[in-house]
C-alpha positions as CSV (number, residue, x, y, z in Angstrom):
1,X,-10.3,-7.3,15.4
2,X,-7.9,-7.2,18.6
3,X,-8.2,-10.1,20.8
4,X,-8.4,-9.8,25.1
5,X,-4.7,-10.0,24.8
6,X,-3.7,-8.0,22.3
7,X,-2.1,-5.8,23.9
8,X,0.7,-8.3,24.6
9,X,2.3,-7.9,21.1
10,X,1.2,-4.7,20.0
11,X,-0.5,-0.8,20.1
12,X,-2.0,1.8,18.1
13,X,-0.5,4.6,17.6
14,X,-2.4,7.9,19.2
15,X,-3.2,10.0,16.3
16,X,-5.1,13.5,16.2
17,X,-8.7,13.6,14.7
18,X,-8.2,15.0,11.1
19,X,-11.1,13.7,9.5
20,X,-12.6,15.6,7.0
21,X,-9.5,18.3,7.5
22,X,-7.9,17.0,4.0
23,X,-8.2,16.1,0.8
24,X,-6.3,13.8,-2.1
25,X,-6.6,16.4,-5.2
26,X,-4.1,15.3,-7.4
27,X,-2.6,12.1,-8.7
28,X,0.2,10.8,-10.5
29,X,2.1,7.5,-11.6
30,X,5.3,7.2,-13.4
31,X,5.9,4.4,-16.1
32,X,5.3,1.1,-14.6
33,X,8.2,-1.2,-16.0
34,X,10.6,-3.9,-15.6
35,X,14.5,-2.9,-15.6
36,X,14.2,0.7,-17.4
37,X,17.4,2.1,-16.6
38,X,15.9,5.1,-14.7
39,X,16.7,6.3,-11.2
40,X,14.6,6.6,-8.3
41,X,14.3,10.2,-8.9
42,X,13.7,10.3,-12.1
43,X,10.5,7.8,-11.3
44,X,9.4,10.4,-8.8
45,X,9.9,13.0,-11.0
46,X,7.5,12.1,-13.4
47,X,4.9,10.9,-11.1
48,X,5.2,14.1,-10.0
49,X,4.4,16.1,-12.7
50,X,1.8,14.1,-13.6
51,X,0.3,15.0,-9.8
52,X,0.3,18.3,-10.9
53,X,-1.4,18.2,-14.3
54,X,-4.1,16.0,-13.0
55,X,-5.1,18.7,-10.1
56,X,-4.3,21.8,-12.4
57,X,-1.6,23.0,-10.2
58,X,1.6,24.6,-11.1
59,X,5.3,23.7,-9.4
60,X,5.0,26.7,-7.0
61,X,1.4,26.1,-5.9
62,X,3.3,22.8,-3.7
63,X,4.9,24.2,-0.4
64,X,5.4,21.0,0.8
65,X,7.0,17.8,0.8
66,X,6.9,14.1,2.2
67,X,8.6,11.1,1.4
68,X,10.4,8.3,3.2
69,X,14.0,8.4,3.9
70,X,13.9,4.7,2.7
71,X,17.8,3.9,0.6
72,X,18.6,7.5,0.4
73,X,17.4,8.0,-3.0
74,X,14.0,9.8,-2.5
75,X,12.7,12.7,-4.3
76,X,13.3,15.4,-1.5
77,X,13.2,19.0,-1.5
78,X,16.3,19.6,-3.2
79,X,15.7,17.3,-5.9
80,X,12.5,19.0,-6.3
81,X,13.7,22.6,-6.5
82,X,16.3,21.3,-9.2
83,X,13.8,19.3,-11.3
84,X,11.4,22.2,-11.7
85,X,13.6,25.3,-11.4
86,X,11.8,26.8,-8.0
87,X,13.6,28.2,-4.9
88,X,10.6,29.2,-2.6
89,X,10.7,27.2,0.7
90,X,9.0,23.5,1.3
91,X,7.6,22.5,4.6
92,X,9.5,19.0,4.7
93,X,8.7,15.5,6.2
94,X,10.2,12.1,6.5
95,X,7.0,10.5,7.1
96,X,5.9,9.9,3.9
97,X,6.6,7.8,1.1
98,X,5.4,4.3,0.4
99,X,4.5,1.3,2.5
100,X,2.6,2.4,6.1
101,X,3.8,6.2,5.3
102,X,1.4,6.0,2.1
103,X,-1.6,5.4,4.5
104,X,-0.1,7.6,7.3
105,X,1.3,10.9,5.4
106,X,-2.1,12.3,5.0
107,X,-1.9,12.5,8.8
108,X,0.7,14.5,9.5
109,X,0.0,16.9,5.9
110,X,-3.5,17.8,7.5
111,X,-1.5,18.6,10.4
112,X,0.8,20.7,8.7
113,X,-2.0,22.3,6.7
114,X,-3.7,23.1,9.6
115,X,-0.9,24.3,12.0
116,X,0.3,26.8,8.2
117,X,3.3,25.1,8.4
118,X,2.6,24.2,4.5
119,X,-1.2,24.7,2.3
120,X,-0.6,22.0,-0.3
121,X,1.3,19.1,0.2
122,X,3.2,16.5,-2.0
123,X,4.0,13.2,-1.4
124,X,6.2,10.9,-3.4
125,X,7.5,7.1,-3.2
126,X,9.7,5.1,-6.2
127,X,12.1,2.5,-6.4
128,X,14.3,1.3,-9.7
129,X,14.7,-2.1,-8.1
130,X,14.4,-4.2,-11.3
131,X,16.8,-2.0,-12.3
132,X,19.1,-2.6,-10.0
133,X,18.8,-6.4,-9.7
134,X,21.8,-7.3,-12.4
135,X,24.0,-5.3,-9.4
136,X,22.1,-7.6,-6.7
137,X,21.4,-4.3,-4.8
138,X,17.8,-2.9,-3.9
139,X,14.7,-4.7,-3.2
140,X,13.6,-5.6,-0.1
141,X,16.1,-8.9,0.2
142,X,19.1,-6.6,0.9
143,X,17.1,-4.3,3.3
144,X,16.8,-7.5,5.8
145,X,20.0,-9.2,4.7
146,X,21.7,-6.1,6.3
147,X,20.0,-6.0,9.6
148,X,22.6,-7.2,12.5
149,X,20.4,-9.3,14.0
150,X,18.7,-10.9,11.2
151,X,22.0,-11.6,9.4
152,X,23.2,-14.0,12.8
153,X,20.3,-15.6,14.0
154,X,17.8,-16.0,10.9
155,X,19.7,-16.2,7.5
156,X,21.9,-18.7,8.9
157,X,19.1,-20.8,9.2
158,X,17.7,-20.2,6.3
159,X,14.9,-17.8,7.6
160,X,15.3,-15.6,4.1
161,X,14.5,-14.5,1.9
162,X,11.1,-12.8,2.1
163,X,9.5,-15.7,0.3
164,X,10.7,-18.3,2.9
165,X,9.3,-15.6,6.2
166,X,5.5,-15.7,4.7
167,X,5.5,-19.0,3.4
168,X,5.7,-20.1,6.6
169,X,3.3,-17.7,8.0
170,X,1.0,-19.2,5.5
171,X,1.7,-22.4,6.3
172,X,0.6,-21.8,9.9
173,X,-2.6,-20.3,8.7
174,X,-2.8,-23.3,7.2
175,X,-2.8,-25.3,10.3
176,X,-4.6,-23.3,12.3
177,X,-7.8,-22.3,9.9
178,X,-7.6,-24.9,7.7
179,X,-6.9,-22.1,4.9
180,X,-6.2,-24.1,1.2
181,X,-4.0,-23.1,-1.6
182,X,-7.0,-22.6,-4.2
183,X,-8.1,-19.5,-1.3
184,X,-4.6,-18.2,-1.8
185,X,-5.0,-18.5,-5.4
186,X,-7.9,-16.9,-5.6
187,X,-6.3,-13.5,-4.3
188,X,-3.3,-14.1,-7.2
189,X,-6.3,-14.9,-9.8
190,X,-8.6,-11.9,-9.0
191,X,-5.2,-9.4,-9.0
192,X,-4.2,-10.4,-12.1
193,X,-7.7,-10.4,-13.5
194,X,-7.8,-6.7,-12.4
195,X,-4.2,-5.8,-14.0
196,X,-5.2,-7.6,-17.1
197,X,-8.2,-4.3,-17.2
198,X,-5.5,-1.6,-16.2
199,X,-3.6,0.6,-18.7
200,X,0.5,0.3,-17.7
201,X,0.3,-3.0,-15.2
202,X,3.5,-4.8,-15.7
203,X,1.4,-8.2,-15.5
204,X,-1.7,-6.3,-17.7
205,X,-0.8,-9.0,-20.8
206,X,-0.3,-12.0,-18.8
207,X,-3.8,-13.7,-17.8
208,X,-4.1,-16.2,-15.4
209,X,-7.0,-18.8,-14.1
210,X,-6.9,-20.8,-10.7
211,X,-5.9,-23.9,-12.9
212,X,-3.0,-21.9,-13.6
213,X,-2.0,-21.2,-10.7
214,X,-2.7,-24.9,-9.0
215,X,-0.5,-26.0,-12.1
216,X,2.9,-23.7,-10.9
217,X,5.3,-25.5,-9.0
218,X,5.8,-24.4,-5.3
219,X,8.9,-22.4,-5.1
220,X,8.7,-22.0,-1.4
221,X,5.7,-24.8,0.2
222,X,3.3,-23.4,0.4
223,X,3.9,-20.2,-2.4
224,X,4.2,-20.4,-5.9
225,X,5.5,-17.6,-7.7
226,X,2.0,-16.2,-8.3
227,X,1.6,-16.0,-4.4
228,X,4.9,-13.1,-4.4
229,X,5.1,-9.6,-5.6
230,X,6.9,-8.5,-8.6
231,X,10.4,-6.6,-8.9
232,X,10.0,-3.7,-10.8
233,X,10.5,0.0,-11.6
234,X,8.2,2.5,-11.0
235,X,6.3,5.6,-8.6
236,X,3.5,7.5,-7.7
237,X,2.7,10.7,-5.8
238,X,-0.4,12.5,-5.0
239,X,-1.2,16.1,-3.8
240,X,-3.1,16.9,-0.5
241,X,-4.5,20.7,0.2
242,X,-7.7,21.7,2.7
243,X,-11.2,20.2,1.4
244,X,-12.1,23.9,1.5
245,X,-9.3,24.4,-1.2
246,X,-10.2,21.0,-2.9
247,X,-13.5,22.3,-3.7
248,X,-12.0,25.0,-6.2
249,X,-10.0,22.8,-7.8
250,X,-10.9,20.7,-11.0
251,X,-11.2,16.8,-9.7
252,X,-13.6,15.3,-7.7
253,X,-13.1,15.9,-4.1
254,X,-11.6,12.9,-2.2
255,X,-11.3,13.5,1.4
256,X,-9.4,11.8,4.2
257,X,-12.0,10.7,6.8
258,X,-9.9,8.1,9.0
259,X,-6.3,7.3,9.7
260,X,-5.0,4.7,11.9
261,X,-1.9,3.3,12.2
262,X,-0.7,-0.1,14.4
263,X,2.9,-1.4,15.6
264,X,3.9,-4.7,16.9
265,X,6.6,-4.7,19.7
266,X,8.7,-7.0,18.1
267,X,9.4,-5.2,15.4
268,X,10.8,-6.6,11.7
269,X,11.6,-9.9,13.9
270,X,8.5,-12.1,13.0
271,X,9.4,-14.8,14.4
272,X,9.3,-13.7,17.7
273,X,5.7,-12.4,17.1
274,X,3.1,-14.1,19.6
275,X,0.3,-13.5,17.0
276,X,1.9,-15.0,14.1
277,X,-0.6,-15.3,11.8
278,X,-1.6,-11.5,12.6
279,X,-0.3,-8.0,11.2
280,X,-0.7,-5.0,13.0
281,X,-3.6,-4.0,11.4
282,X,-5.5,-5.4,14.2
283,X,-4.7,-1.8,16.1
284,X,-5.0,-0.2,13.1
285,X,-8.1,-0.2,11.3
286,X,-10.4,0.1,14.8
287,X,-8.6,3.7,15.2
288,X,-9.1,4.7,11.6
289,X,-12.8,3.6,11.3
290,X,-13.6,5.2,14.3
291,X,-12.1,8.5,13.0
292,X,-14.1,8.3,10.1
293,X,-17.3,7.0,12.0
294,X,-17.6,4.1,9.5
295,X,-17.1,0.7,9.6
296,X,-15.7,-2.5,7.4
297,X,-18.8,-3.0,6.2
298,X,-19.5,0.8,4.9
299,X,-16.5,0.1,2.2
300,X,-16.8,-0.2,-1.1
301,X,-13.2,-0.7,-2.3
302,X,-10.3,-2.5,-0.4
303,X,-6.5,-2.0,-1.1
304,X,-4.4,-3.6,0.8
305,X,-0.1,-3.6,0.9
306,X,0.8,-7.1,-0.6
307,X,4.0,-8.5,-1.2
308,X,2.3,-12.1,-0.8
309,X,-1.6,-13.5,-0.9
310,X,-0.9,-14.2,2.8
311,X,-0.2,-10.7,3.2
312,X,-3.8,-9.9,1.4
313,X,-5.6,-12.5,3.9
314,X,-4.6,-11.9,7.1
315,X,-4.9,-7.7,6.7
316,X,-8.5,-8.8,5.7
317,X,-9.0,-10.3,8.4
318,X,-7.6,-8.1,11.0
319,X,-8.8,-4.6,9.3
320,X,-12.4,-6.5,10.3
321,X,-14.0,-7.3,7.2
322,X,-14.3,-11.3,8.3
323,X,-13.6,-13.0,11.5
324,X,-9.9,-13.9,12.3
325,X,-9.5,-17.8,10.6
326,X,-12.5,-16.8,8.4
327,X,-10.0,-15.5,5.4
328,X,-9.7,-18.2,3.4
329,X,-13.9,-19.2,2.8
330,X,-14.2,-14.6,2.7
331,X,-11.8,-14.1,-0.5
332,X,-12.8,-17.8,-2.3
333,X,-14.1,-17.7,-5.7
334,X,-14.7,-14.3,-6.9
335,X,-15.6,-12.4,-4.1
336,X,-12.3,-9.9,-4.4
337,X,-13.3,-9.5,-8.1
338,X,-14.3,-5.5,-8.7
339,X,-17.5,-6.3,-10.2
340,X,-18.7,-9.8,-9.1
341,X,-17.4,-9.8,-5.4
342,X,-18.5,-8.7,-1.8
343,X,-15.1,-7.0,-1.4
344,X,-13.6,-5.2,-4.7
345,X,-9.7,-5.8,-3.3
346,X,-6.7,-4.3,-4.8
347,X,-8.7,-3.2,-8.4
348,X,-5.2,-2.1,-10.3
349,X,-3.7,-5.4,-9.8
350,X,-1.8,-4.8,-6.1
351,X,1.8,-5.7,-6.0
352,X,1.4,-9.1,-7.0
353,X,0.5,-8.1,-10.5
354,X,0.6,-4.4,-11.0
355,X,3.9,-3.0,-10.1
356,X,5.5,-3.2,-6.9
357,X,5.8,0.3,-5.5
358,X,5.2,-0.7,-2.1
359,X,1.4,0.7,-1.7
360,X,1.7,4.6,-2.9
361,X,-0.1,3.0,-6.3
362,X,-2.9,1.4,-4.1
363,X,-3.7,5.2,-2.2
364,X,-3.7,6.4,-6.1
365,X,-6.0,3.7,-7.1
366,X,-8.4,4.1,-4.3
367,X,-8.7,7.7,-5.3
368,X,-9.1,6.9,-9.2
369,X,-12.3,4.4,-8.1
370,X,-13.7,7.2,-5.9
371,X,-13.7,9.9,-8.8
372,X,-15.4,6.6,-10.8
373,X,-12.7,7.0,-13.3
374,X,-10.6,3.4,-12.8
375,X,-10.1,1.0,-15.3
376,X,-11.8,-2.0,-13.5
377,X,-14.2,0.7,-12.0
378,X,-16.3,-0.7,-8.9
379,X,-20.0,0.8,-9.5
380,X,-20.9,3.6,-7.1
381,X,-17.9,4.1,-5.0
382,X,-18.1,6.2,-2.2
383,X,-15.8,4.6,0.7
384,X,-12.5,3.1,-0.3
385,X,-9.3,2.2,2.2
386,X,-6.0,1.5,1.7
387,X,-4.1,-0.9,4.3
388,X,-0.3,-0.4,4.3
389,X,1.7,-2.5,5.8
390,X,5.6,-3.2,7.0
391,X,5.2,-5.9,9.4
392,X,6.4,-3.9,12.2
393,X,3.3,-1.7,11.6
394,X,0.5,-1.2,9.6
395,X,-1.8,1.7,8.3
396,X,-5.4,2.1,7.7
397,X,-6.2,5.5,5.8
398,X,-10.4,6.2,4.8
399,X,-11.3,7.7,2.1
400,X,-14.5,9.5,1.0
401,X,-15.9,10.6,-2.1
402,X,-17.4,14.2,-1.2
């Protein structure tokens, strides 16, 4: 939870109260793979139909569309129109996607939804980074390798590539909290037990114990290559509409009760953040919670952005479900494990060992426990959240069963 000072490296965002205004109806992922050979949006196509089939919607029923304007290659409205053969008019939005916007884009849909401006709305992420690796293009390594700044004054230095930034976060939770590698490894142990129970994780045949992980070499101190997310190919995208609408359709109804979404003033530049070992979500989740009248300890299922177990800790931390330093001891043993823990976290496998589609598969997983249809299904879901994250902000988004 924020600190007295907290103010001094970062702010919430002020969003409008739109709990209870929306709902998740539909759901879809593409093919979760390694190099497939498919573009981006030919990944967000089939996610998309998918989305449709699951809510029992047809192409024309969407009249609106979000996705991030993240490498240019998004599904956006023109590739939409083109895919499916429609030419009526989409309400569209930049504000979507993956990462934060996956958290965030239910925000600004309900206030579409509720201003007319669209009445059932689509939002869509992918990437083909494994893909693209042979060409050593994509991924999030080229994203900061191009940025002015960081190209003069951290990769010279050897401040890259993501591996090296949040090992060295970790380290300093390390000194500071006295956090140990077999806590770390417990987050990488209880992901991949959870892909190992889900239908298309890329990691689903690949089992791993703690002994496992203390066993892989450090690749950089204090991360072993169970501690990062994986490369791959793959999408998701899920349909929002009105909860009144919601109710006539044929899925559970999953409604958006809380969104809240944090920024750090320093931006992508973490090493000039005062709180180092904190992510934004500390002016996140407050916001959200409150929104949804709820607290950490009304949730049933966690999903949190993770690129590394770090990552995992410190968003656990600051969304409030242990005191800040009290990360390591909270996710030890099995306590993230979906039916053995205190906190069911990341049940699909997260990005470490499910596919790394930069969160938009976590929102769909959350949804999937709260219709209690998952594969590593948590008993009796009700509340489930989804923490995205980008470093320079974060996301909290609350979900209800209803």
């Amino acid at each position: 939870m924020p600190t007295a000072d907290a103010a001094d490296w970062g702010f919430a965002s002020e969003l409008e109260d739109v709990s209870g205004a929306v709902a998740i109806v539909g759901i879809g992922d593409a093919d979760y793979t390694r190099a497939s050979g498919r573009t981006t949006r030919e990944i967000a196509a089939q996610a998309t139909e998918r989305a449709l089939a699951d809510a029992g919607l047809r192409p024309s029923d969407v009249d609106g569309l979000m996705y991030v304007p993240f490498s240019g290659d998004q599904f956006t409205a023109r590739d939409f129109r083109a895919h499916f053969g429609t030419t009526h008019d989409l309400w569209e939005s930049e504000r979507g996607g993956g990462m934060v916007w996956a958290g965030s884009a239910p925000h600004d849909a309900a206030l579409a939804i509720r201003s007319g401006r669209a009445s059932c709305v689509l939002n869509t992420f992918s990437v083909a980074w494994a893909t693209q690796r042979s060409q050593m293009v994509g991924g999030p390594g080229q994203v900061h390798a191009e940025d002015m700044i960081k190209r003069q004054l951290e990769v010279p230095f050897g401040w890259f590539p993501q591996p090296v930034y949040f090992a060295t976060i970790a380290r300093r939770h390390m000194y500071e909290f006295g956090t140990t590698a077999e806590q770390l490894g417990a987050i990488a142990v209880a992901c991949r037990r959870h892909a190992g129970l889900t239908p298309g994780a890329v990691m689903r045949h690949r089992p791993l114990s703690l002994a496992d992980y203390l066993a892989s070499p450090p690749i950089a101190d204090p991360f072993r290559k169970e501690d990062c997310c994986l490369i791959s190919d793959g999408g998701a995208a899920y349909i929002m509409t009105s909860l009144e609408r919601a109710r006539d359709l044929r899925q559970p109804v999953v409604a958006v009760l809380g969104v809240g979404v944090g920024n750090s003033r320093t931006g992508v530049y973490w090493s000039q953040q005062a709180a180092f070992t904190s992510t934004p979500q500390v002016f996140a989740a407050p916001g959200a919670f409150a929104m949804a009248g709820l607290s950490p300890q009304d949730v049933d299922v966690l999903a949190c952005y993770d690129p590394f177990t770090i990552v995992s800790l410190m968003q656990i931390e600051d969304m409030g479900f242990c005191p800040k330093g009290a990360g390591g001891p909270f996710v030890a043993g099995e306590r993230l494990h979906f039916d053995t823990g205190t906190l069911p976290y990341n049940t699909h496998g997260g990005m470490l060992s499910h596919a790394y589609v930069l969160g938009i598969a976590h929102v769909i997983e959350i949804v999937r426990q709260l219709r209690h249809q998952a594969a590593a299904q948590v008993r009796d879901a009700e509340i489930g959240v989804y923490g995205g994250y980008t470093g320079p902000q974060a996301s909290t988004l609350v979900l209800a069963r209803r």
